[in-house]
N, C-alpha and C positions, 0 to 999 in steps of 0.2 A: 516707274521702273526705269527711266530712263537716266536719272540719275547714278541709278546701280548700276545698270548695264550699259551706261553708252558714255557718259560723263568721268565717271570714275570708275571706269572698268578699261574699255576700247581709247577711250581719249586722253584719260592721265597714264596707262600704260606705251602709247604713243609721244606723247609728249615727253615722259622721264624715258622711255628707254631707247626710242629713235633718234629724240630731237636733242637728248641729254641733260634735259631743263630739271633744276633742282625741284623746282615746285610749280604747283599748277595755282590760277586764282582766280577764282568765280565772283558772280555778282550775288550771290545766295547772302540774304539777310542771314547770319550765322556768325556763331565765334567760336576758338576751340580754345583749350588750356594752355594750349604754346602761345599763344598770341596775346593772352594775359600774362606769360611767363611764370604763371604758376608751377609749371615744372621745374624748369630752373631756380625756386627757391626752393625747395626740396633739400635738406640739407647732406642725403648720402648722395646727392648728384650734381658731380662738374659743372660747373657752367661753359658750355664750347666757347674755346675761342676763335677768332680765325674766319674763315668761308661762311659766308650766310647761311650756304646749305646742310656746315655742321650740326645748325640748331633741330635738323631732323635725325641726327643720330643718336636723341637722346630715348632713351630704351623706354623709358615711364610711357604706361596706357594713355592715350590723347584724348579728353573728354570733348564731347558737344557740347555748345554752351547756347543757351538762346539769346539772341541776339538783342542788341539795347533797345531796337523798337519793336514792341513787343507785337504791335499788329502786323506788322509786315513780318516776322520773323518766319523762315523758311526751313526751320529743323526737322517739322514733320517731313519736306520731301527728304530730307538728308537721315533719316535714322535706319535702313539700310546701307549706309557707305562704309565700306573697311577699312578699318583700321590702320593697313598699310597707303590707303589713299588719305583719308585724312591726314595722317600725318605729314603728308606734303603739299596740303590745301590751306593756302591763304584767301579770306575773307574780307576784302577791303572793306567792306559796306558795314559789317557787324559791330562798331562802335557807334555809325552814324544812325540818323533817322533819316525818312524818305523826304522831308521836309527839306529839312541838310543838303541832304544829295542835292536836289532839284537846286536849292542855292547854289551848291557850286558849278553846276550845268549852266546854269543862267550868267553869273559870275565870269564865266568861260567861253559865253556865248554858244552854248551847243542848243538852240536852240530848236531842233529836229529832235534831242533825246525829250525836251521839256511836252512837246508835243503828243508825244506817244502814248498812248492810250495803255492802261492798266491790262496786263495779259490775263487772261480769264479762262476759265476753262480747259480741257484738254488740247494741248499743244498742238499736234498732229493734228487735228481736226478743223482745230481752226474757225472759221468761219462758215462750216458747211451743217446742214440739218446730221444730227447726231444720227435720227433711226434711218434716213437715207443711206448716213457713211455704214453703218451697222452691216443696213440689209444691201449693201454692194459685195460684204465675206459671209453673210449667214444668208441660208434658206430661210423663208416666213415659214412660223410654225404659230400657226393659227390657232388661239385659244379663247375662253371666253372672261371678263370679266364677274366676280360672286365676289355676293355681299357676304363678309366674313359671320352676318350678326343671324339671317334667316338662310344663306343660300341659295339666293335668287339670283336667276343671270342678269345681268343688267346690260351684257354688252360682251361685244368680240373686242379681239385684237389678233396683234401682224408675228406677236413674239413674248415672251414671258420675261425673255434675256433684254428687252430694250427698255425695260422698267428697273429700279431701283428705292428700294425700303422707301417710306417716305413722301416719293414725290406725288404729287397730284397726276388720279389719274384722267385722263381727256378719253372720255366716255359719251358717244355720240347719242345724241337725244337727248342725256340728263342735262341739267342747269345746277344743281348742286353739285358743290366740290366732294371729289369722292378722292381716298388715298388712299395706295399701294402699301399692302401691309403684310402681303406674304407670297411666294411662289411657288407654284408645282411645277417643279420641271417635269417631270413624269408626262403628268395630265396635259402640260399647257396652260392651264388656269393660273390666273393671276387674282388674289382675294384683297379686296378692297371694303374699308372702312368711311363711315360718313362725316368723320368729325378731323380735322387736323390732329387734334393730342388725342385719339380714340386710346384707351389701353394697352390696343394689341400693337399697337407701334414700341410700347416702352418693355424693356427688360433690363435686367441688373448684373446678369451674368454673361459671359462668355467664354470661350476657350481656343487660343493660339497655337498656332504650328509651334514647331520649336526656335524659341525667339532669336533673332540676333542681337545680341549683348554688344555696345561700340566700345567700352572701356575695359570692362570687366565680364567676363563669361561664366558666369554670370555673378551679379551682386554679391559683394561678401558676405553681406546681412542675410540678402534670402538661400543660400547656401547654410549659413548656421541654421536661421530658424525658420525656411523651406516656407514661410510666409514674407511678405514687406508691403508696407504700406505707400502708396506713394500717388501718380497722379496718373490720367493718361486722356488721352483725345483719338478720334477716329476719321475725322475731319481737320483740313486744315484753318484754322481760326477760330473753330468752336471753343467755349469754355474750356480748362481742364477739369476733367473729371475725380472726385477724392475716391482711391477704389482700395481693395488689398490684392494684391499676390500671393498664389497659392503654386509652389513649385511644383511638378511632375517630373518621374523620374526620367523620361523621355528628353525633356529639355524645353515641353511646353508649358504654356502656365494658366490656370485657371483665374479670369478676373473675375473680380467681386466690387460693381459699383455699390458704391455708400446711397447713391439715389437711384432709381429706373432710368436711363435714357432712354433720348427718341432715335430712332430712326438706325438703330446696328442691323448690318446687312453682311453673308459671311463675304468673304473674298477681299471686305476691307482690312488695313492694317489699323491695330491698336497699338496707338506710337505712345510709351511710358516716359514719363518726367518725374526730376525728384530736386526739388531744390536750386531751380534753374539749369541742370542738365538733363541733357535729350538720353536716356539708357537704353532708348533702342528701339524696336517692335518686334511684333510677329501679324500676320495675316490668322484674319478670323475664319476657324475650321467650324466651330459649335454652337450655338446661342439657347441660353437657357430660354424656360417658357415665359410669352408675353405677359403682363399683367391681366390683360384680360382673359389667358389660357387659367392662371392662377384666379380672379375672379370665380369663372365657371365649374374650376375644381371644388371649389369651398361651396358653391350653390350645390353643389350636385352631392355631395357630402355630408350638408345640411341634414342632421335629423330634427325632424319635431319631436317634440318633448312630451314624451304620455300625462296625459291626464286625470288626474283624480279624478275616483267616481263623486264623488263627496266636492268638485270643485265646484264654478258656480258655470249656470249654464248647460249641466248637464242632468239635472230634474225636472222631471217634467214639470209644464206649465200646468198652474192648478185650475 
């Protein structure tokens, strides 16, 4: 969020409106369609001439584009950024590789940036124990760990909120890996699974506040046929995922992955790609049921199958 609100909100409105700077430039692995000049060939639009900074008067939607090195690319943080911010955001990095970079650091002799160790993790936090900085703004709300499979306690904990879909949970006495696979904020209970890929970690669906669209508000295609196909991720570096789009008249959209993922938790954002642009996100309000909820509906559903009298098996033994 700090990119929305502090980068290209608080600080590129400082910069263009106090300092009068045409354009702001970050180090964010990204690229945008002005900077490939695909806009300017556009055939009902002028090419500016003149001022640098004409080249942001030009009216055309400004796409995301993901950056040439695909591992470092950085569009997931950026698919919340507006549109009037992007358009005045240069991307030096977004041609190059990290590889590249590092050459010309070296090249340059900078060699304090060559040094620097890869940033990791939430910013703000830094270097300090995550459920420490937590529980410095939250009360401990004391819950137990349960096993999703019998419901048996296996264990306490300090908070429900300092776990996350997924990770391993550190359950004092067990020696088996156990994982966080759902939460009761209500109760406090945190329900854990015994296997890393258990089923109840994966589901297929989910459903989106109402997204923010970076080019188009929203896609022409999913606007005609209120469906599109196209890609998304939840995480930054994970696979893309092949899913469809199901519009809402609200302005949210219901995804449908093509496979189950692991590990969708709500409050994350599902950031859409189509084609090598970023079209945006929305933060996850809904999740459909785990596979393993699906599983236990189909056992429980199960009927056995009546029997002939006349089958075998059921005359008596002579």
């Amino acid at each position: 969020m700090c990119n929305k609100h502090v980068k290209f909100s608080c600080f590129y409105h400082y910069a263009v409106d106090n300092l009068g700077a045409d354009a702001v430039a970050t180090g964010h692995y990204a690229r945008t369609s002005l900077e490939d000049e695909e806009v300017f060939e556009q055939k009902h639009t002028k090419r500016p001439d003149g001022l640098f900074r004409n080249r942001f008067e030009v009216r055309n939607p400004v796409k995301l584009l993901q950056a040439a090195d695909s591992f470092k690319d950085q569009t997931f943080f950026l698919s919340q950024v507006s549109q009037d911010a992007l358009r005045r955001t240069i991307f030096p990095l977004g041609e190059l590789t990290k590889d590249f970079v590092k050459k010309i650091a070296a090249e340059n002799r900078l060699h304090h940036v060559l040094q620097k160790k890869e940033s990791m993790g939430i910013c703000f936090i830094g270097k300090r124990n995550f459920e420490h900085f937590i529980l410095q703004y939250l009360q401990p709300r004391p819950g137990k760990f349960i096993s999703i499979e019998d419901n048996k306690v296996l264990g306490t904990h300090k908070g429900w909120f300092l776990y996350t879909l997924g990770q391993r949970a550190k359950i004092s006495g067990l020696k088996e890996p156990w994982y966080v696979v759902e939460k009761d904020g209500v109760k406090g209970d945190v329900l854990v699974a015994p296997q890393v890929d258990h089923p109840a970690l994966y589901r297929d669906l989910l459903r989106t506040n109402r997204v923010h669209w970076i080019a188009e508000e929203p896609p022409a295609a999913l606007v005609r046929d209120k469906m599109m196909e196209c890609h998304f991720r939840f995480r930054h570096q994970m696979a893309l995922v092949p899913c469809v789009l199901t519009l809402n008249q609200d302005g949210t959209v219901w995804v449908t992955a093509v496979k189950a993922v692991r590990g969708l938790a709500l409050g994350q954002f599902a950031v859409f790609y189509k084609s090598g642009e970023c079209l945006g996100s929305g933060k996850i309000l809904r999740l459909g049921p785990s596979a393993y909820t699906l599983q236990k509906g189909k056992n429980r559903t199960r009927v056995t199958p009546e029997v002939s009298s006349d089958s075998p098996g059921l005359h008596p033994t002579p």
